[in-house]
C-alpha positions in Angstrom: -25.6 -75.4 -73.1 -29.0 -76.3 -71.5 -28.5 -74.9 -67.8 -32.2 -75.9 -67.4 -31.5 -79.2 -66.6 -32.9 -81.0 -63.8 -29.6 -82.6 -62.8 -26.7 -79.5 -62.7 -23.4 -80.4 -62.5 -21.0 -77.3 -61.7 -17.4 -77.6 -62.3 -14.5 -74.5 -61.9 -14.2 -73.4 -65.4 -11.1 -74.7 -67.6 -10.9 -71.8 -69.6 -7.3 -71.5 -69.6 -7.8 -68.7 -66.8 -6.6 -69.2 -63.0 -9.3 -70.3 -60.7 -8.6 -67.3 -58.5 -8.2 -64.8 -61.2 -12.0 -65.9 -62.3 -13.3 -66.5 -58.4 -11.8 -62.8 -57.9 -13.6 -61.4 -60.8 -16.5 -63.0 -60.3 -16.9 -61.6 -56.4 -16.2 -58.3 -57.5 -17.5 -57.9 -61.0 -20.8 -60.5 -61.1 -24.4 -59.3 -60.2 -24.8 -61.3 -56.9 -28.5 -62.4 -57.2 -28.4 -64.0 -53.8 -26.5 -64.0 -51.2 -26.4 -66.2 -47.9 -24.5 -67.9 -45.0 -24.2 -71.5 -45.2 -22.1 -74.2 -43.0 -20.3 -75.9 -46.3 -19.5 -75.6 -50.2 -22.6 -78.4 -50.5 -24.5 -76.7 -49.1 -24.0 -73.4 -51.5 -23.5 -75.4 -54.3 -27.3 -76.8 -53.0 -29.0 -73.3 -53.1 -27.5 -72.8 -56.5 -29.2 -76.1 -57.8 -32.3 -75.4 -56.0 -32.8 -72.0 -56.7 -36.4 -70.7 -58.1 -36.5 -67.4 -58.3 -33.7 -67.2 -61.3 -32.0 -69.9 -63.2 -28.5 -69.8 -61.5 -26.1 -70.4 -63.3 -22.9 -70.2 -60.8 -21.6 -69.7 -57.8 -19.0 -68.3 -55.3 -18.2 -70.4 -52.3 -16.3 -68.0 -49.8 -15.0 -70.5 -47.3 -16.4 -71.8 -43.7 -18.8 -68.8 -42.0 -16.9 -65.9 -40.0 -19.4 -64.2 -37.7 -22.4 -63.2 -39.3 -20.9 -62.4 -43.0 -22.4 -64.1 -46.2 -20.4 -67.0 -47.6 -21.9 -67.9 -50.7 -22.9 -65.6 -53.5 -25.5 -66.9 -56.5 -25.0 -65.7 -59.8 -27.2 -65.7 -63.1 -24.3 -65.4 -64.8 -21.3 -67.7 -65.8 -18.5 -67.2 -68.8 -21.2 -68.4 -71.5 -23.3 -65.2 -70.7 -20.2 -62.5 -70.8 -19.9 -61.1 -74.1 -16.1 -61.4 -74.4 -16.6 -64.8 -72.5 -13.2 -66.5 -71.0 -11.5 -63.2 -72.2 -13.0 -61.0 -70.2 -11.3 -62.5 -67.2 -8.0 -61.8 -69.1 -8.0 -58.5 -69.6 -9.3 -57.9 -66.1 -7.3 -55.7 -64.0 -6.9 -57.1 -60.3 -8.0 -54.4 -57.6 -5.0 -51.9 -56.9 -5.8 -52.8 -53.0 -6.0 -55.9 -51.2 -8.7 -55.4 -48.8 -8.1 -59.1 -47.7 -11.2 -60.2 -48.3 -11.3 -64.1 -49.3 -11.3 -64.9 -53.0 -13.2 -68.2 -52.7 -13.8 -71.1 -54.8 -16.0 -70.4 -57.9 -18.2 -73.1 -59.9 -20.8 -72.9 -62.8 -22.9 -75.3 -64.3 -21.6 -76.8 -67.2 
C-alpha cells in the first residue's frame, strides 16, 4: 500500500473483525502519536490527512467533545503495520473492566 499519497482515503477496516472490537483495541493498545479535541469526525479525519510530523496512517474518532477531554487520537499505525495483522485484533482479550470510556469510530487509510 502507498499511504504516501497525496489524496488519503480512510475507510473502517473489513478485516472480518467488528468495528468496535478494532476501535477498542486500537484506543487501548495503539501508540497515540497525537492527540486533540476537535468539533467533528472531518475534522479528525482532517488532522490525520494533514499531518506532518509522521505519516499517519489512522485514526480514532471518539465522538462530539465532552468538556475539555481529547476526541481524536492519530496513529502511525494501522493493521498493515501489526505483525500478526487482522489477527491480532482476534486474539485480543477485551479489558476485564468497563471503565465506560467511549469506544469510537476507527479509520485508516487504505
Amino acid at each position: 500500500k502507498d499511504a504516501c499519497k497525496s489524496q488519503r482515503n480512510f475507510v473502517s477496516p473489513r478485516i472480518g473483525v467488528a468495528e468496535d472490537k478494532i476501535a477498542q483495541y486500537a484506543g487501548l493498545h495503539y501508540y497515540t502519536d497525537k492527540e486533540l479535541q476537535v468539533q467533528n469526525e472531518a475534522s479528525c479525519k482532517s488532522a490525520c490527512e494533514l499531518e506532518n510530523e509522521f505519516l499517519c496512517r489512522s485514526y480514532l474518532y471518539r465522538g462530539a467533545p465532552l468538556g475539555t477531554a481529547y476526541n481524536c487520537q492519530l496513529f502511525h499505525l494501522d493493521h498493515w503495520t501489526l505483525p500478526d495483522g487482522p489477527s491480532t485484533y482476534l486474539n485480543a482479550e477485551r479489558p476485564l473492566i468497563d471503565n465506560g470510556d467511549r469506544i469510537g469510530n476507527y479509520y485508516e487509510n487504505f
